[in-house]
One Martini backbone bead per residue (centre of mass of N, CA, C, O) as a GRO file, in nm:
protein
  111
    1UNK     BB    1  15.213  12.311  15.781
    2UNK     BB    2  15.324  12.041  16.001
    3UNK     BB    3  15.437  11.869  16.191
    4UNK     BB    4  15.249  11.585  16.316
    5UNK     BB    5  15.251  11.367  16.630
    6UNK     BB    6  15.067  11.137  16.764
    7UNK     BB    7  15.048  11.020  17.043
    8UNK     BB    8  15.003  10.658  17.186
    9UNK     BB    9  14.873  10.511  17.421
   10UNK     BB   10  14.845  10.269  17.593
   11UNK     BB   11  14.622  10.121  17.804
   12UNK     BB   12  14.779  10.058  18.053
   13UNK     BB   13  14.787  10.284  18.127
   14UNK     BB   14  14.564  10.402  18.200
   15UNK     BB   15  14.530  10.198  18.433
   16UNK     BB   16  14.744  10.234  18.628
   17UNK     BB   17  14.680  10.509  18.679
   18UNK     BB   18  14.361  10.465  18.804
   19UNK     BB   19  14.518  10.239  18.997
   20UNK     BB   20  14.673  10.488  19.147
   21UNK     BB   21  14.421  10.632  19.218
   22UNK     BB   22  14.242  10.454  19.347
   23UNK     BB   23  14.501  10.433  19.595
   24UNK     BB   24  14.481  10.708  19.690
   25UNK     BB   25  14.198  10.750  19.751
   26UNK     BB   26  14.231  10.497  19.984
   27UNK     BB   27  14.398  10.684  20.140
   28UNK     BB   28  14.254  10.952  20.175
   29UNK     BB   29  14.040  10.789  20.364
   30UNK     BB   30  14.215  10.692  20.553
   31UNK     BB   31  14.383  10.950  20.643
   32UNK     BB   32  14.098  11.101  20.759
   33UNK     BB   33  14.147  10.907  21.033
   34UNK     BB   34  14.404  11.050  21.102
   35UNK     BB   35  14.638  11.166  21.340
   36UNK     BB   36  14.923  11.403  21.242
   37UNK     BB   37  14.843  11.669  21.349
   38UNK     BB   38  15.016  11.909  21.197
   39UNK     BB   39  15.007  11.719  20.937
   40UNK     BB   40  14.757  11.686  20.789
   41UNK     BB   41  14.793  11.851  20.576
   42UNK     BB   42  15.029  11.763  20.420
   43UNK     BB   43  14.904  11.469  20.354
   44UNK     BB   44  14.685  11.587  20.193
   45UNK     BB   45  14.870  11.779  20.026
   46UNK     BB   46  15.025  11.543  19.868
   47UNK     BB   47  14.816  11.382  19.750
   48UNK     BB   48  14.665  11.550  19.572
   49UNK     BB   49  14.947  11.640  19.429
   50UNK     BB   50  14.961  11.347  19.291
   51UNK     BB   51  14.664  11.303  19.140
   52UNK     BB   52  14.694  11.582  18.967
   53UNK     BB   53  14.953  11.525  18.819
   54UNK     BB   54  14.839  11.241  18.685
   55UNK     BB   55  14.656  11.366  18.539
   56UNK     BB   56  14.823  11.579  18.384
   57UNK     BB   57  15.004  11.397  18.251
   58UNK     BB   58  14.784  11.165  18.110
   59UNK     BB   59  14.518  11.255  18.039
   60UNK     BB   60  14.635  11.578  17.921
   61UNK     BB   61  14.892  11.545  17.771
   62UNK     BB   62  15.183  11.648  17.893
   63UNK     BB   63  15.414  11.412  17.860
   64UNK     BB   64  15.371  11.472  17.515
   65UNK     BB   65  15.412  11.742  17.481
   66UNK     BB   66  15.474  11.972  17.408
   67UNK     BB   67  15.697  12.277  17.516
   68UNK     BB   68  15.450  12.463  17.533
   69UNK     BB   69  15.272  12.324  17.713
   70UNK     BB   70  15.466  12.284  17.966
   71UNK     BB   71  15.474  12.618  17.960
   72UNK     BB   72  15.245  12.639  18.050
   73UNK     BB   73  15.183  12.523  18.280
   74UNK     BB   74  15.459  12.638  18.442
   75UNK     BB   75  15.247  12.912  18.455
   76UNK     BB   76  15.018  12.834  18.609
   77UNK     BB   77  15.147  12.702  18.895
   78UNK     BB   78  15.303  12.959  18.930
   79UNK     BB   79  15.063  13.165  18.926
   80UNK     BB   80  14.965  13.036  19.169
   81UNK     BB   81  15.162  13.064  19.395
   82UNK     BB   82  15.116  13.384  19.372
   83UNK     BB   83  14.853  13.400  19.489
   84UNK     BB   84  14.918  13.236  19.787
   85UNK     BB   85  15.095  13.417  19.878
   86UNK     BB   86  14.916  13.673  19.870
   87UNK     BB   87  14.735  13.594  20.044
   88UNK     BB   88  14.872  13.482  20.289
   89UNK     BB   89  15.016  13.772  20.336
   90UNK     BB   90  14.752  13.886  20.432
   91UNK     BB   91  14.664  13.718  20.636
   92UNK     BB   92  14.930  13.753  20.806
   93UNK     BB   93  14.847  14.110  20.811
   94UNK     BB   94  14.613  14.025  21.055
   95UNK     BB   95  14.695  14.108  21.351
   96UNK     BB   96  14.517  14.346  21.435
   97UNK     BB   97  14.339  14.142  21.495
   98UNK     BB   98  14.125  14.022  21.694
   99UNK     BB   99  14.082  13.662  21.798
  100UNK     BB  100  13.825  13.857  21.965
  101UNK     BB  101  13.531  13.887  21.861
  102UNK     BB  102  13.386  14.059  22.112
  103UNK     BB  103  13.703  14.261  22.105
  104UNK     BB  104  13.675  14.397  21.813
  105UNK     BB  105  13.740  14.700  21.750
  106UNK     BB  106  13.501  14.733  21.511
  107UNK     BB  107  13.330  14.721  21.723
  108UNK     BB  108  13.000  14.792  21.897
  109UNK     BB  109  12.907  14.842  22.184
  110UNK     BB  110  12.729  14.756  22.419
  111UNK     BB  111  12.441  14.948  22.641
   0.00000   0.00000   0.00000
């Protein structure tokens, strides 16, 4: 049918990888106590995703995986990124909405 050859990956590795997770973990778990100010989010998604990085790149087998399994993933996640952006844009485009929830036009006056 075709050549196929799996990767063996070594135990070591897995354990690295699982020992960098477990260390971004208390990574995020201090970070949620500290205040990086407008920073916040930002810091708390990086971690996440470096997180996920690493779980799909080594538990997920796409570092070792085909050409096409690479090109699935980064379609999946430009694909991701066309929803949030659209997403955003949409919450963006609601200027219209009053701020103050008592005052706003949609609603209808106590009498």
């Amino acid at each position: 049918m075709g050549d196929r050859h799996d990767h063996v990956v070594p135990a070591r590795v897995y354990v690295a990888v699982f020992a960098a997770l477990m260390v971004l973990t208390a990574i995020t778990v201090w970070a949620s106590g500290q205040d990086f100010g407008p920073m916040n989010t930002a810091v708390a998604l990086a971690i996440a995703i470096t997180k996920a990085t690493l779980v799909v790149l080594f538990f997920m087998h796409v570092k070792y995986g085909t050409p096409l399994i690479k090109a699935s993933v980064i379609a999946a996640v430009v694909w991701l990124g066309f929803l949030v952006v659209i997403t955003m844009s949409d919450y963006r485009s609601r200027g219209w909405l009053s701020p103050n929830p008592k005052k706003a036009p949609y609603q209808l006056e106590d009498r």
